[in-house]
C-alpha positions as CSV (number, residue, x, y, z in Angstrom):
1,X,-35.0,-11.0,130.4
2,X,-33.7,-10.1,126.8
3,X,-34.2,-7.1,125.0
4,X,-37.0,-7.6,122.2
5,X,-36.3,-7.2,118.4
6,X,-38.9,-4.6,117.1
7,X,-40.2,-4.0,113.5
8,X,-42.9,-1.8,112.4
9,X,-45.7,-4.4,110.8
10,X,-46.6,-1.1,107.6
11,X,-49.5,-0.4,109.3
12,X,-48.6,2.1,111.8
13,X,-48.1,-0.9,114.1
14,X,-45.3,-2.8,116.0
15,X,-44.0,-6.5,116.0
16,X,-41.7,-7.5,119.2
17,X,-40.0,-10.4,119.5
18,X,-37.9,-12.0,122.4
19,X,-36.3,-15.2,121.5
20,X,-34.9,-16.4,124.3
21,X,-38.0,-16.4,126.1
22,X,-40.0,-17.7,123.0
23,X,-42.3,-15.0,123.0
24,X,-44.1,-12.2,119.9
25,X,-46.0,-9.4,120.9
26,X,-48.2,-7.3,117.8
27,X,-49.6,-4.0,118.6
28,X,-51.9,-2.6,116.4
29,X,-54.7,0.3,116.4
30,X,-52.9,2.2,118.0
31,X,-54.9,6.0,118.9
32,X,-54.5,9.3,121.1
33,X,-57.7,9.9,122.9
34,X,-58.7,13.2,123.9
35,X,-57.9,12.4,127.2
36,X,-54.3,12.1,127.0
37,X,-54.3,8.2,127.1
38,X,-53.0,6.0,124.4
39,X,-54.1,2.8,124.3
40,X,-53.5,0.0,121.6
41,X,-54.9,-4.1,120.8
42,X,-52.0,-6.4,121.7
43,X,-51.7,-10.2,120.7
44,X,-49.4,-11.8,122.5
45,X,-48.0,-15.4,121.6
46,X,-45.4,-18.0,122.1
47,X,-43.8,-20.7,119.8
48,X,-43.1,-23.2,122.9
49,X,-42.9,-26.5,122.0
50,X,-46.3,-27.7,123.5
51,X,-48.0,-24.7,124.0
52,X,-51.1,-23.0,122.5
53,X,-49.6,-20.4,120.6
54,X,-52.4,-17.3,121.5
55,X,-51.3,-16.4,124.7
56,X,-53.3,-12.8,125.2
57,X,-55.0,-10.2,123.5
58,X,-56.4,-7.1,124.8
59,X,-57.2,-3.5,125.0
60,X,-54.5,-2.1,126.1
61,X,-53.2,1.5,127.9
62,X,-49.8,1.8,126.4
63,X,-49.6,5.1,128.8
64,X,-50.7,4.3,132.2
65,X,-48.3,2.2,134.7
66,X,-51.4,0.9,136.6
67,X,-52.5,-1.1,133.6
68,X,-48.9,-2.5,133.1
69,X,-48.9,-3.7,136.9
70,X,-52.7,-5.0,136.6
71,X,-52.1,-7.2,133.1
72,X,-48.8,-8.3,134.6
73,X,-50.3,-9.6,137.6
74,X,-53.1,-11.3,135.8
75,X,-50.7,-13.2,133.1
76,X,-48.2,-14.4,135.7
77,X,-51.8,-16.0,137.4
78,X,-52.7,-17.4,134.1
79,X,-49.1,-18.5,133.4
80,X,-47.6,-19.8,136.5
81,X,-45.4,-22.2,135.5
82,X,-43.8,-20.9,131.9
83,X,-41.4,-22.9,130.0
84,X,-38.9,-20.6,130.2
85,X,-39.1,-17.1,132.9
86,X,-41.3,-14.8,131.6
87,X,-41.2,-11.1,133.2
88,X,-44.3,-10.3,132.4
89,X,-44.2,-6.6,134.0
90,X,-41.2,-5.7,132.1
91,X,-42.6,-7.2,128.8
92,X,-45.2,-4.6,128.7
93,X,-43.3,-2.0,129.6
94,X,-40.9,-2.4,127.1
95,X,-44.1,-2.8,124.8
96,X,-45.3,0.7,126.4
97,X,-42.4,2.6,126.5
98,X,-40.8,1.7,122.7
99,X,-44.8,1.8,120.9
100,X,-45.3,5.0,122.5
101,X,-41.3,6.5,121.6
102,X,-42.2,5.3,117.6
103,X,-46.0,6.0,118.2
104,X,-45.0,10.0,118.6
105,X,-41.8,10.3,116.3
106,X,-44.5,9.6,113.7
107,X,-42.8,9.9,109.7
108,X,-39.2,10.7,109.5
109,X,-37.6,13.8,107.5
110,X,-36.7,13.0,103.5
111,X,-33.8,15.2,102.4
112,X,-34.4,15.8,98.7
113,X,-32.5,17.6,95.9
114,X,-33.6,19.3,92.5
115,X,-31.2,17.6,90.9
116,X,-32.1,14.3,91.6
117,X,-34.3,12.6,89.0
118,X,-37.9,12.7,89.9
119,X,-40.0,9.9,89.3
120,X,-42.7,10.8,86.7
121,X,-46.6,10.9,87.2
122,X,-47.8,8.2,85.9
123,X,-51.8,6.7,85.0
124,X,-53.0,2.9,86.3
125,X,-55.6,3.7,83.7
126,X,-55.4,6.8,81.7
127,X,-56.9,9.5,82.6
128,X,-59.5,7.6,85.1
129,X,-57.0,6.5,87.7
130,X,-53.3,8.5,88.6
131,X,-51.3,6.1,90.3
132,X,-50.7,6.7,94.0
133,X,-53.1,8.3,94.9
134,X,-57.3,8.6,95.6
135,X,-59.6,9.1,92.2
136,X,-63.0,9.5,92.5
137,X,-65.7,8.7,90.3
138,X,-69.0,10.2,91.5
139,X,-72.7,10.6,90.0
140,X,-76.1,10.4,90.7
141,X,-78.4,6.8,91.8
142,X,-78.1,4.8,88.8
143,X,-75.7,6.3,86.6
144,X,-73.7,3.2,85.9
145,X,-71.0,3.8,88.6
146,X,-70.5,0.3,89.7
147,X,-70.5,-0.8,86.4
148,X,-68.1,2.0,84.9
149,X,-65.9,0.2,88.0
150,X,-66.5,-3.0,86.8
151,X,-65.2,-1.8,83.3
152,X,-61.5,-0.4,85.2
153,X,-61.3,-3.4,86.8
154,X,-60.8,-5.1,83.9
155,X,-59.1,-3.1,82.3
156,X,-56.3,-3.2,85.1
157,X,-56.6,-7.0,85.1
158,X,-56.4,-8.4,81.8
159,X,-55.0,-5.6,80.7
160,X,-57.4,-4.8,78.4
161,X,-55.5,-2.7,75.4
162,X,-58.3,-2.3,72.5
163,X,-60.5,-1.4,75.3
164,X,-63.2,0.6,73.6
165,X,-63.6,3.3,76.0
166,X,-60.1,4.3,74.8
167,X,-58.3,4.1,77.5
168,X,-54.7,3.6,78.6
169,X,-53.9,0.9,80.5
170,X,-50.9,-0.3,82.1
171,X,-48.2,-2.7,79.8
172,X,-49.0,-5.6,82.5
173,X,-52.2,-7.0,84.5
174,X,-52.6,-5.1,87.6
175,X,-53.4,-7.1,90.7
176,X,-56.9,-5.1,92.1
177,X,-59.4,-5.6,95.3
178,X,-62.4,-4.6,95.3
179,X,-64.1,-3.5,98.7
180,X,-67.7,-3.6,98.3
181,X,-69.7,-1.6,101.0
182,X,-73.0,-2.5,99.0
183,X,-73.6,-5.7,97.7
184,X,-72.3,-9.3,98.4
185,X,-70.1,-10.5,95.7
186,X,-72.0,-12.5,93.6
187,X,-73.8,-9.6,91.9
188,X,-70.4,-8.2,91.3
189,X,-69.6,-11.4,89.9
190,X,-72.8,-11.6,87.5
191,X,-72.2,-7.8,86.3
192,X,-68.8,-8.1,85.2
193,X,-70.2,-11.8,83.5
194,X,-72.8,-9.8,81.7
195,X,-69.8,-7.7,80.1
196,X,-67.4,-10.9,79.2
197,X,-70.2,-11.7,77.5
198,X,-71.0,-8.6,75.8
199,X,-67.8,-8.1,74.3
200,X,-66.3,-11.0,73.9
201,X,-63.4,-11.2,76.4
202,X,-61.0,-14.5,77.8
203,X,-62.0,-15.7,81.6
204,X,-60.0,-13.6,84.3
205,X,-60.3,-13.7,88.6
206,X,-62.4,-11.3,90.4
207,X,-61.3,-10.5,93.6
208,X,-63.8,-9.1,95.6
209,X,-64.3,-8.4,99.6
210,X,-68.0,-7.6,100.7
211,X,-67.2,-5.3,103.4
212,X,-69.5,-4.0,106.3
213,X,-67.9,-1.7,108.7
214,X,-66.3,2.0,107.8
215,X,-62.8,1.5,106.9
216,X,-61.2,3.3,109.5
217,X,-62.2,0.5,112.0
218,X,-60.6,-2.4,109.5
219,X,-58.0,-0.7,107.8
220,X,-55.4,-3.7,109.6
221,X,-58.1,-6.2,107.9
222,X,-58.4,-4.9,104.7
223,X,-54.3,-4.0,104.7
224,X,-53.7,-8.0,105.0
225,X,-56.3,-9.3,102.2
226,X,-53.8,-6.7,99.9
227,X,-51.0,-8.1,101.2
228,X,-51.6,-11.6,100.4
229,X,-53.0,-10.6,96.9
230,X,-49.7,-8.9,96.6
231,X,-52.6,-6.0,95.0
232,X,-51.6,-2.9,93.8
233,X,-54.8,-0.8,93.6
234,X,-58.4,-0.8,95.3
235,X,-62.1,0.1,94.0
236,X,-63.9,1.1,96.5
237,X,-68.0,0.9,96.6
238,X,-68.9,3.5,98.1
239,X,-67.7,6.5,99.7
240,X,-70.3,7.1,102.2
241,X,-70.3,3.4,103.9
242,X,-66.7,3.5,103.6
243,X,-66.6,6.4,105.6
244,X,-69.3,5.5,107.7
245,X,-70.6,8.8,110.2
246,X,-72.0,12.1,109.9
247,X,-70.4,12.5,106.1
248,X,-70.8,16.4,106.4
249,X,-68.6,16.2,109.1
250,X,-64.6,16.5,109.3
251,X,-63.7,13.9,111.5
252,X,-65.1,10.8,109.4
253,X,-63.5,12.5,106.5
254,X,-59.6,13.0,107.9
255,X,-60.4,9.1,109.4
256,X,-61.2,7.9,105.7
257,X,-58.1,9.2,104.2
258,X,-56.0,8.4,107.2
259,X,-56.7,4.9,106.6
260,X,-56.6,4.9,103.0
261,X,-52.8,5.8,103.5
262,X,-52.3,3.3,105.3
263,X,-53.4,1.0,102.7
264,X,-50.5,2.3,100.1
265,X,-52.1,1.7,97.3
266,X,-54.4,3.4,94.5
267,X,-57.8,3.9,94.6
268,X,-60.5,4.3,92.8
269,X,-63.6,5.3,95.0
270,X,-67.0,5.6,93.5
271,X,-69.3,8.4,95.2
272,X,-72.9,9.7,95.4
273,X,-73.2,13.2,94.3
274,X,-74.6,16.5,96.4
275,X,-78.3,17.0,97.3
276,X,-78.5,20.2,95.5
277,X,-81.4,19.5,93.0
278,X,-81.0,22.9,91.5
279,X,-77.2,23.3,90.9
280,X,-76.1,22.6,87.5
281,X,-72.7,21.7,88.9
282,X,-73.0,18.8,91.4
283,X,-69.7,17.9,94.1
284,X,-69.4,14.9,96.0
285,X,-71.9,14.4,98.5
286,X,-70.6,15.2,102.5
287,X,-67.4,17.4,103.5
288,X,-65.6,19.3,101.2
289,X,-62.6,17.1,102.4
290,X,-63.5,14.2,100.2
291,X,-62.6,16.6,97.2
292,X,-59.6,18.7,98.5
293,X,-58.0,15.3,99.4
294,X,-59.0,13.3,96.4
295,X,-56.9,14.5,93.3
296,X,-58.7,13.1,90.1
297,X,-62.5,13.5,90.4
298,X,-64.9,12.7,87.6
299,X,-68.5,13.1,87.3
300,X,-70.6,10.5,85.6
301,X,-73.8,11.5,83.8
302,X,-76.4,10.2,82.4
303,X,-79.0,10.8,80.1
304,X,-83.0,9.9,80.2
305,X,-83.6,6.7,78.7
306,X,-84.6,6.2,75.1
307,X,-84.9,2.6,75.4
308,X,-84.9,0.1,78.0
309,X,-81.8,-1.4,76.4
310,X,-79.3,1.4,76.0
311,X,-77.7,3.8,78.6
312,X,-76.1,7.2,77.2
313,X,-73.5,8.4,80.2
314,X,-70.7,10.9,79.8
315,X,-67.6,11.5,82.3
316,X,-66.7,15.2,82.9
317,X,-63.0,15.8,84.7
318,X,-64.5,18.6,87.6
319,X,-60.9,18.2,89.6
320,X,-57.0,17.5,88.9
321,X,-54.1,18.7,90.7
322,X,-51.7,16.7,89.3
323,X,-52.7,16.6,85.7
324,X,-54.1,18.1,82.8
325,X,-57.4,18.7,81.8
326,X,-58.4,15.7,80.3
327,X,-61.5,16.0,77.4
328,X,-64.8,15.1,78.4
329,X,-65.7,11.1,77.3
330,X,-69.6,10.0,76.3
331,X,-70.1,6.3,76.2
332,X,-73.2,4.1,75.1
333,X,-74.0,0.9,77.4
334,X,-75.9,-2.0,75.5
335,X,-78.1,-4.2,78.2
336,X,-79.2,-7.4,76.0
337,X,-80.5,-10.2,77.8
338,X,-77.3,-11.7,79.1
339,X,-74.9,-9.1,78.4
340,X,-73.8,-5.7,78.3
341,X,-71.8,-3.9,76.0
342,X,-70.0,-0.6,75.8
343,X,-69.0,2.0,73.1
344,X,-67.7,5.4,72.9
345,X,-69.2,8.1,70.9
346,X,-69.2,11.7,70.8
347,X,-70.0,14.2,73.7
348,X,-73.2,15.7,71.6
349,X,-76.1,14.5,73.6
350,X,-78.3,17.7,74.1
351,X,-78.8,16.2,77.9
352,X,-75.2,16.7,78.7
353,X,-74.9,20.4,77.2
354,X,-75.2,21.9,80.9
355,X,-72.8,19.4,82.2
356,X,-69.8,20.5,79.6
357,X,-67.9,23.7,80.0
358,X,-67.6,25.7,77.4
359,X,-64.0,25.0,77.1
360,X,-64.7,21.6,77.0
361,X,-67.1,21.6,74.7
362,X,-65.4,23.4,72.1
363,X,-62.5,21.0,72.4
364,X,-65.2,18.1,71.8
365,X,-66.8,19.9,68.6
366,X,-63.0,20.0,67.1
367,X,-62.1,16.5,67.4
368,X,-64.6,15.4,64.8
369,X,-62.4,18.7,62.4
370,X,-62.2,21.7,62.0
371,X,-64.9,24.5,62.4
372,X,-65.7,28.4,62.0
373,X,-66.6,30.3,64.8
374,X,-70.1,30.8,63.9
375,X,-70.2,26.2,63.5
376,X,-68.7,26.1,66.8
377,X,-70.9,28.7,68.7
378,X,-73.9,27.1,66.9
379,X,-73.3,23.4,68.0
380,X,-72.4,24.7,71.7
381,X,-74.8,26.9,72.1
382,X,-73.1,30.1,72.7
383,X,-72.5,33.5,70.9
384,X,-69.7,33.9,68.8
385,X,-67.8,37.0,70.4
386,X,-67.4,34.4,73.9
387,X,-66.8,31.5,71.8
388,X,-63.7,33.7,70.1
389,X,-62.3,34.4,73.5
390,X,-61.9,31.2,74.9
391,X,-60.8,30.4,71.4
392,X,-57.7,32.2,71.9
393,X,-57.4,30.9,75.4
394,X,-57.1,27.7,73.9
395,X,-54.5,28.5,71.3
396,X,-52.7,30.1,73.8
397,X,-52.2,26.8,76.1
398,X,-51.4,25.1,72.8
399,X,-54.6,23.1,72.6
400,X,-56.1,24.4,68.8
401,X,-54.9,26.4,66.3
402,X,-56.1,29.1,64.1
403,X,-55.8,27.8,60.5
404,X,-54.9,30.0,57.5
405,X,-58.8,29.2,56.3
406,X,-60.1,31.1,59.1
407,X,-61.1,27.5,60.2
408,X,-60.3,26.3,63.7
409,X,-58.6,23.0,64.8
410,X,-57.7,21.1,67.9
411,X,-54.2,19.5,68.6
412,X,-53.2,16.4,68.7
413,X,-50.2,15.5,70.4
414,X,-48.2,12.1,69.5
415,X,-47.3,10.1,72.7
416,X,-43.9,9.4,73.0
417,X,-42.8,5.6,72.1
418,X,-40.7,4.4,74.7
């Protein structure tokens, strides 16, 4: 019997093959129970000329002998007359013993230097999405999260560079999936229509998975649909029947992430927002996990209707690690019969004034021009002495400037042209 070639398959998984013998095994979902056993799904199959290839698949105890001896024994029954020998009892030991060596060497040790060059941070879609990592987008029932979604998704496809939402998007189309825990892809399909329509944009693909178990439980799936679209980023709709579980709890939440890692790609995630009717600051609805691990998180608002055909929402940055503190953003959705539009516009809607920090808000009021104190603590809502001190917080991070009129300003910094 040879020695089998092994490869890890990216997803935590193993690929053997022995090819004297004709023979692959693939071991996948691999987990450490509580009890001290690890078990894993094997496939095993065979490119012998004449044979089916799907030989086995199965549950299997990587760390118990009896179960090596027990599948050996029932193979060599099913098999009895193999085109070539087939030592069935030291295949799966060799399985056992190498998955379960890698298995618990787990991530190997980088060695790196200060004065190597480090790669920059960079945006998918500035400042929504920082590539590389998970950004969450979360709001109330019927904010416009999906279709706020819909709106990145395009932008990452097309890409879409007068975009009127302002926002940055990468120099070529980005390859995205979305995994929709909610609704099958037709709607998905009519929303993002309804906005080609609306503003007047070419024909692009919509790839789209309608997905209806936690992720955790299909990450191997889900891994393989992104592989084959060669897909660089996900959208994920929503957090909670991603997750699946008691969301308050810990162990959903570390299983969420744990498979989202294993997906290698960026994410945006759309989430529902906390229960707490009475806090003017909302959070993410379930364990505090979902924020410490995420590192972008926005909050979409909305205001009470006016009209049945207009939407006023605003997006408030409430978390970033890695970043700056990006401006708030309003926008104004359009629903016509067949369409829906979008434009930005000011952050001045008196609905959103308990949603804006006061740091925020100043920075809003100056990038229409310059203002006194007493024109800025009017149109925020504050008295002027507070309004001076985080004034002069501000000028001190570099963000406005006191001008020789007494007048304040904001700063504007030029991007860089590459």
């Amino acid at each position: 019997m040879s020695s089998a070639i092994v490869s890890n398959n990216g997803l935590g998984g193993f690929h053997f093959l022995w090819k004297p013998e004709m023979l692959e095994a693939y071991v996948s979902r691999i987990k450490e129970h509580r009890s001290g056993e690890t078990k894993a799904e094997i496939l095993i199959t065979t490119s012998a000329p004449g044979w089916q290839p799907k030989l086995h698949q199965s549950l299997f105890n990587l760390s118990g002998p009896q179960a090596r001896v027990t599948l050996a024994k029932q193979l060599t029954s099913t098999f009895p007359k193999p085109p070539v020998k087939w030592d069935w009892l030291g295949i799966l030991t060799e399985i056992a013993n190498v998955t379960l060596e890698r298995f618990r060497e787990g991530e190997p040790v980088q060695e790196l230097w200060t004065h190597e060059d480090v790669p920059k941070l960079e945006f998918l879609l500035e400042p929504l999405i920082v590539k590389g990592v998970p950004n969450i987008i979360f709001g109330e029932k019927g904010v416009t999260k999906s279709t706020m979604s819909l709106i990145c998704y395009i932008c990452l496809t097309l890409p879409w560079y007068d975009n009127p939402l302002e926002l940055i998007v990468p120099d070529k189309s980005t390859q995205t999936l979305i995994l929709d825990y909610e609704l099958p892809g037709y709607i998905a399909q009519r929303n993002i229509k309804r906005l080609q329509l609306g503003l007047g944009l070419p024909n692009f693909p919509i790839y789209h998975r309608r997905c209806k178990v936690p992720l955790a439980q299909e990450v191997e799936q889900v891994a393989k649909h992104i592989a084959r679209l060669k897909a660089k980023a996900v959208i994920i709709d929503s957090l909670a029947r991603a997750t699946g579980g008691e969301l308050n709890k810990t162990e959903p939440a570390n299983a969420f992430f744990e498979a989202l890692d294993r997906l290698e790609v960026t994410s945006l995630i759309l989430a529902q927002t906390s229960k707490d009717i009475e806090s003017k600051r909302k959070t993410i609805y379930g364990n505090a996990l979902f924020t410490y691990y995420s590192r972008n998180i926005w909050e979409l608002c909305k205001t009470e209707p006016t009209d049945e055909h207009t939407v006023d929402v605003a997006l408030f940055q409430r978390e970033s690690n890695l970043t700056k503190h990006y401006p708030n953003m309003s926008f104004r959705f359009s629903f016509g019969t067949d369409s829906t539009s979008i434009e930005r516009q000011p952050v001045n809607i008196a609905e959103f004034i308990t949603k804006v920090t006061m740091k925020g808000a100043i920075l809003d009021e100056l990038r229409g021009g310059s203002l006194s104190v007493k024109e800025l603590s009017d149109r925020i809502g504050h008295k002027e002495n507070p309004t001076r001190v985080v004034l002069t917080r501000l000028k001190k991070q570099g963000l406005v400037i006191n001008l020789e009129s007494g007048l304040w300003g904001r700063v504007f910094r030029e991007k860089a042209v590459n």
